[in-house]
VEXMAR-85009 format. One line per 10 residues: their letters; for each residue x, y negated, z negated of C-alpha. Coordinates in nm, 2 decimals, m for minus. Each point is the difference from the previous one (the first is absolute). Layout:
residues N
A	X/Y/Z ~ ...
This chain:
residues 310
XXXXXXXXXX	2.90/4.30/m1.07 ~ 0.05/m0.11/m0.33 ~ 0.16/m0.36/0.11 ~ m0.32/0.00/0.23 ~ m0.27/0.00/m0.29 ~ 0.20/m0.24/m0.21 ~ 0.00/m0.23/0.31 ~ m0.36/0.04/0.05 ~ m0.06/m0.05/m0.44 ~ 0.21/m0.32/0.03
XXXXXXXXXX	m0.25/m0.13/0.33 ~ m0.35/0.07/m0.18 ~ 0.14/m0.15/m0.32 ~ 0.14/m0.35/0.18 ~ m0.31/0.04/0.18 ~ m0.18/0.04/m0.35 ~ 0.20/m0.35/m0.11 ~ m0.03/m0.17/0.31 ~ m0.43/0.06/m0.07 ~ 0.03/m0.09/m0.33
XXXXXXXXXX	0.21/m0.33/0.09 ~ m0.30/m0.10/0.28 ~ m0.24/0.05/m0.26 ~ 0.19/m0.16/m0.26 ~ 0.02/m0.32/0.25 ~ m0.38/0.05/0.07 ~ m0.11/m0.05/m0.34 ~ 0.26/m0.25/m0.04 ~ m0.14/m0.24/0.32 ~ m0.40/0.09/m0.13
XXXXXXXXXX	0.14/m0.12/m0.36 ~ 0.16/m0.31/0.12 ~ m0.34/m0.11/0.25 ~ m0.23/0.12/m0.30 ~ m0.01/m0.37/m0.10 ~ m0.13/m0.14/0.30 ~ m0.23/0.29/0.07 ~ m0.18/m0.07/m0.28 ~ 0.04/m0.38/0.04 ~ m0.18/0.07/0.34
XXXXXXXXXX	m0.25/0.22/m0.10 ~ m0.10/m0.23/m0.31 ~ 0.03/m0.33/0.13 ~ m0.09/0.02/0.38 ~ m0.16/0.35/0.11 ~ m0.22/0.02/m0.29 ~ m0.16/m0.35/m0.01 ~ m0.02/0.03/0.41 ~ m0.23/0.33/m0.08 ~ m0.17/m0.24/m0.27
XXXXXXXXXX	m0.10/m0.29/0.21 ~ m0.11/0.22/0.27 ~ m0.26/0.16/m0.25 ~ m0.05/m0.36/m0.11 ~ m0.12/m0.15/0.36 ~ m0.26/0.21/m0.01 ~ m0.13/m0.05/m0.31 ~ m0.11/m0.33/m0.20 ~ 0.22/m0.06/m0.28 ~ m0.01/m0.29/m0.23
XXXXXXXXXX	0.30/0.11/m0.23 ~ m0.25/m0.02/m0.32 ~ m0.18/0.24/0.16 ~ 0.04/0.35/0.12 ~ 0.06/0.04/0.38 ~ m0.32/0.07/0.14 ~ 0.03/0.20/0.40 ~ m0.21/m0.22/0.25 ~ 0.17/0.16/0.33 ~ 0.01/m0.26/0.28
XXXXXXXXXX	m0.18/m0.28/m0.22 ~ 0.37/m0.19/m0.01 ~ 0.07/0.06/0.34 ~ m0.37/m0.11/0.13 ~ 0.08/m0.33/m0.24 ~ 0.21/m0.13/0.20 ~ m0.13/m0.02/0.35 ~ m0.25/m0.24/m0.22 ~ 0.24/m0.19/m0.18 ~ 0.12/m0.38/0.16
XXXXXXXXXX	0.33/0.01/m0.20 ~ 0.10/0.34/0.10 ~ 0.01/m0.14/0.35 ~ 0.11/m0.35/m0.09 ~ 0.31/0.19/m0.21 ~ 0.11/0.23/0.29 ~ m0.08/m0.33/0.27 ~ 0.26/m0.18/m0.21 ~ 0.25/0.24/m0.07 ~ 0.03/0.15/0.39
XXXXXXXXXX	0.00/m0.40/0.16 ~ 0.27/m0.03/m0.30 ~ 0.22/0.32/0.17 ~ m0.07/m0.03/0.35 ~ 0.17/m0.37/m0.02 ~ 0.25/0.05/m0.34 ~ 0.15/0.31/0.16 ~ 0.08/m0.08/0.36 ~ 0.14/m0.35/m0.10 ~ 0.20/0.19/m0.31
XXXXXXXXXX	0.15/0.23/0.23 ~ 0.14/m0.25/0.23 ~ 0.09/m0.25/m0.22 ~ 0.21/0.32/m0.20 ~ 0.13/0.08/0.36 ~ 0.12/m0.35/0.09 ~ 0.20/m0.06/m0.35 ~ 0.15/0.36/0.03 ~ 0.13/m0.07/0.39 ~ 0.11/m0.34/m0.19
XXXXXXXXXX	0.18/0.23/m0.26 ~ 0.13/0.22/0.23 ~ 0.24/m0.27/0.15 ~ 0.39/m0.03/m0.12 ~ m0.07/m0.32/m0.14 ~ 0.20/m0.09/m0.38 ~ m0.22/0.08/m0.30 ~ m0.20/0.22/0.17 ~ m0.04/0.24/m0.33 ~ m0.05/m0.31/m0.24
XXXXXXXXXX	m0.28/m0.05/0.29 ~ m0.15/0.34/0.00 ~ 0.01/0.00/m0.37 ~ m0.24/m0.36/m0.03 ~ m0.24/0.11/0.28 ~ m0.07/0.35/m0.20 ~ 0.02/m0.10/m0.35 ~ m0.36/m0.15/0.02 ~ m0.19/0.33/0.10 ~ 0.13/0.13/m0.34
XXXXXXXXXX	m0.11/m0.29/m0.23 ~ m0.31/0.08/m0.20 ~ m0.37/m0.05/0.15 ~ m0.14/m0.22/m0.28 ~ 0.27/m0.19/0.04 ~ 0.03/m0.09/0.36 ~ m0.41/m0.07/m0.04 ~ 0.03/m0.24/m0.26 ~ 0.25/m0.16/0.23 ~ m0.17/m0.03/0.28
XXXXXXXXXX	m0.30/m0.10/m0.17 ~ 0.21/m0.32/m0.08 ~ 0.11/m0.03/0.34 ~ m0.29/0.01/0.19 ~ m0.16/m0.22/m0.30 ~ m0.23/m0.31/0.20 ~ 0.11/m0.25/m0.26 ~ 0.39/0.04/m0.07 ~ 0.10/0.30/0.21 ~ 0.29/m0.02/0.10
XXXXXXXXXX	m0.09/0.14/0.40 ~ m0.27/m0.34/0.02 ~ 0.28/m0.20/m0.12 ~ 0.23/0.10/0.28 ~ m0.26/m0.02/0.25 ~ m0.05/m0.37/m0.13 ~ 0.35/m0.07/0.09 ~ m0.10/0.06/0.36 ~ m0.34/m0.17/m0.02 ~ m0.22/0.23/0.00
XXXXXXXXXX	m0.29/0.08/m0.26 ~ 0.03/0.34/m0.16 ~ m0.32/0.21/m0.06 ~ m0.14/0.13/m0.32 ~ 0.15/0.35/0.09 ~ m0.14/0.17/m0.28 ~ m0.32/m0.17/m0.06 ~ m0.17/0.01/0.40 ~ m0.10/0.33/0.13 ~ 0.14/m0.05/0.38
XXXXXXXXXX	0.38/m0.10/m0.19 ~ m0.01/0.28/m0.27 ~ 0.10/0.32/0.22 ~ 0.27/m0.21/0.19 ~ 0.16/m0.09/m0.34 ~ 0.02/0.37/m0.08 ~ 0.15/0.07/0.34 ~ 0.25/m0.24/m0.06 ~ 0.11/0.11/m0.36 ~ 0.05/0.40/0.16
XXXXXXXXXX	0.27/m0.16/0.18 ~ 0.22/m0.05/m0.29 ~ 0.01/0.41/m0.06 ~ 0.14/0.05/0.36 ~ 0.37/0.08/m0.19 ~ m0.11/0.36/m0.01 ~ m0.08/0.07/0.36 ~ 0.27/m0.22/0.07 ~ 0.27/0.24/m0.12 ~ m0.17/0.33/0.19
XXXXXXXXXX	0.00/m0.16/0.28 ~ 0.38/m0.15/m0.09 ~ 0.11/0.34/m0.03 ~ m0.19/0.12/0.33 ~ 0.18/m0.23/0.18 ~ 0.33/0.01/m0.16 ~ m0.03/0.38/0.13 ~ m0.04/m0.07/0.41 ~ 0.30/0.10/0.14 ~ 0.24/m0.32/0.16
XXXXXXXXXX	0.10/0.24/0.29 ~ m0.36/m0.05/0.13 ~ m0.01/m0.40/0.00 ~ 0.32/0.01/0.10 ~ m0.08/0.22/0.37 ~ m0.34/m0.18/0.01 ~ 0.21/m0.35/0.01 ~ 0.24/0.14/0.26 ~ m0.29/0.14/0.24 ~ m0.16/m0.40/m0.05
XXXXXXXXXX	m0.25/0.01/m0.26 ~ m0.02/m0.34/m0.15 ~ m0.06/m0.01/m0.41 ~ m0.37/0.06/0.03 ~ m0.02/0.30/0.23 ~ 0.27/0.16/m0.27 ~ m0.22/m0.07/m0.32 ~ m0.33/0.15/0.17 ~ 0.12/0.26/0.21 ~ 0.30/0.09/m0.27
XXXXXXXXXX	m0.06/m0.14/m0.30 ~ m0.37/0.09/m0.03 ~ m0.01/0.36/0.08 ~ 0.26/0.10/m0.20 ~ m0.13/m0.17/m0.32 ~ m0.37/0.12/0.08 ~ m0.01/0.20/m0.29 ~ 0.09/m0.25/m0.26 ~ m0.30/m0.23/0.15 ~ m0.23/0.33/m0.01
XXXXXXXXXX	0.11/0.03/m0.41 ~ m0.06/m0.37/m0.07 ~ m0.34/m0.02/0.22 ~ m0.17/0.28/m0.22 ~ 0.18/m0.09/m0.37 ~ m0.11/m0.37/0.14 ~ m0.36/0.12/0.06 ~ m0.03/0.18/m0.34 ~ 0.12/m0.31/m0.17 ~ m0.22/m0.24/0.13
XXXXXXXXXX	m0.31/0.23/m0.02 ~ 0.12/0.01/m0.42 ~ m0.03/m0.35/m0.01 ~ m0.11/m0.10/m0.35 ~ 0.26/m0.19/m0.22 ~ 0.02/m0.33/0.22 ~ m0.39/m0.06/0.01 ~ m0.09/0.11/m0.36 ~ 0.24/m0.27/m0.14 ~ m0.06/m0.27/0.23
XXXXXXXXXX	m0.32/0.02/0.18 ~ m0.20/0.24/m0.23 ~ m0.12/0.09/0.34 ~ m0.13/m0.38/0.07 ~ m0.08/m0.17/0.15 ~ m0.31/0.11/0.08 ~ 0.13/0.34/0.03 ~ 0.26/m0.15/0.27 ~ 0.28/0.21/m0.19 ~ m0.22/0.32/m0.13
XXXXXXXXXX	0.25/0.25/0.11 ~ m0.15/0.38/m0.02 ~ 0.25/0.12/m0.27 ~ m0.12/m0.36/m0.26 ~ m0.34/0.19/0.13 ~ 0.01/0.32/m0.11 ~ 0.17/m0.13/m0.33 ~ m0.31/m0.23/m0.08 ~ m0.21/0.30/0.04 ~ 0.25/0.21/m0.22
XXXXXXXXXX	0.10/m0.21/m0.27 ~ m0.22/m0.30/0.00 ~ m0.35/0.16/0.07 ~ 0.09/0.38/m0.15 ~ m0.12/0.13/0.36 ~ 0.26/0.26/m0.05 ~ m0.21/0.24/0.29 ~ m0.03/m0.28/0.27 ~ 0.35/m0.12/m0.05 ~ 0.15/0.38/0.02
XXXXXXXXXX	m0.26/0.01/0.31 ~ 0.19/m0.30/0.13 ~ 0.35/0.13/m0.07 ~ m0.08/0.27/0.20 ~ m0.12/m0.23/0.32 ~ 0.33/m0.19/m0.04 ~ 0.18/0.35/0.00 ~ m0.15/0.10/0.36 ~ 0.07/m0.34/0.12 ~ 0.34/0.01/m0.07
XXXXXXXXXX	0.02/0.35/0.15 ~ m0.16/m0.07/0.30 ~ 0.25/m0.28/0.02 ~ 0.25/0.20/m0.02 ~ m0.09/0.28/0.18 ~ m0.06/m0.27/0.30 ~ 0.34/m0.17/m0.03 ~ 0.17/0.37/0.01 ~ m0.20/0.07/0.31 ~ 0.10/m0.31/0.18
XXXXXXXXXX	0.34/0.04/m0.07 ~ 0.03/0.34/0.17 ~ 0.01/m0.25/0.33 ~ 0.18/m0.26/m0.12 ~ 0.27/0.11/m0.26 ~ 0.32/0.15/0.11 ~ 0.19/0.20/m0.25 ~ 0.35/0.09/0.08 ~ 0.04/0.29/0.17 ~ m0.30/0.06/0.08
């Protein structure tokens, strides 16, 4: 009986430690996230509460916020730029993101092949998503320039008579669709790594049943790296709807508002006008439109991506 009750001592008090260890490790892992708990709450939940008190409300940053409900919200079915803004900034993703996603697809199938220096390769596609946004403007700026842009210059070499792309409404948009093709390296590499993950055996009893290259890459090739094109649809969607750095250096939004993306909209309103209640009222539009985006793309992809497995 006695060797019992020591056995049953020595249980409760490893039980005892092992409690003290969890909770030891509790505090521990709450201690160690404390940082960006805070960092959250500071920097991105509490000015999110702000700006939705702020959309209702007319606030001029000299002034205190004054609450005028729906008065934001009822400004914009009124307002010509609102709709000029978002006009630009959806014909800008409906035709930058489709054309962004298959030009990514085509270089990573490229990739994909055994060909020699295919890492140097991979390396100089991605490298220009990473390079600064300023900087690739001020670039393009110069290359598009009418006068001694380099792109003109080429055409010239052909014979034919470059436009004014920055200067004429109808060649403005088209410029910027062209320059969202040099950030394709990022895209490029999910999708790299999507296909670099379909498994040879499958092409492989495809090509011995018949199927011919083509019938392998969309019957294969496509399901299987469904997913990846899912992920760089909506972070493809988001991006384009944030718009802002290319048109405020290059464009200012001209001309004649050709290039007013929604985002160098809202910032007008915020910084340039102090309409710090209509721009948070805007933010918040831009917020539901990106939701409903991508609450549409997840629906559509319940029929047509196809997750291992599953």
């Amino acid at each position: 009986m006695q060797v019992a009750g020591v056995r049953v001592r020595e249980a409760a008090g490893l039980r005892r430690r092992g409690l003290g260890l969890r909770r030891r490790e509790m505090v521990m892992g709450y201690v160690m996230l404390s940082p960006w708990v805070l960092g959250f709450l500071v920097f991105t939940l509490g000015p999110m509460l702000a700006s939705i008190w702020f959309s209702f409300s007319e606030y001029k940053i000299v002034q205190p916020p004054r609450w005028v409900g729906l008065a934001n919200y009822q400004r914009m079915l009124s307002d010509e730029l609102f709709y000029k803004s978002l006009y630009v900034t959806v014909r800008y993703t409906v035709v930058s993101v489709p054309l962004g996603i298959a030009m990514a697809l085509l270089v990573a199938v490229l990739l994909n092949q055994r060909i020699w220096g295919a890492r140097f390769l991979r390396t100089i596609f991605y490298l220009p998503s990473v390079v600064s946004g300023v900087a690739v403007s001020l670039v393009f700026a110069w290359i598009f320039n009418y006068r001694f842009g380099i792109l003109n210059y080429i055409l010239s070499l052909v014979g034919v008579h470059g436009p004014d792309w920055l200067g004429k409404p109808q060649w403005a948009p088209w410029a910027f669709v062209l320059m969202s093709l040099w950030g394709i390296g990022g895209n490029m590499i999910i999708l790299l790594a999507g296909l670099q993950g379909v498994p040879v055996v499958l092409h492989e009893a495809a090509q011995i049943d018949g199927a011919n290259a083509w019938q392998r890459f969309w019957k294969i090739t496509m399901p299987m790296i469904s997913p990846a094109i899912l992920f760089v649809t909506i972070m493809s969607i988001i991006g384009s709807f944030q718009t802002f750095t290319q048109s405020y250096i290059m464009t200012g939004g001209g001309p004649a508002y050709a290039t007013l993306f929604y985002l160098l909209y809202l910032y007008r309103n915020a910084f340039n006008w102090f309409e710090m209640g209509y721009a948070s009222a805007l933010a918040w539009v831009l917020f539901v439109i990106i939701l409903a985006c991508t609450l549409l793309a997840l629906q559509v992809s319940k029929r047509r991506v196809h997750y291992e497995g599953g």
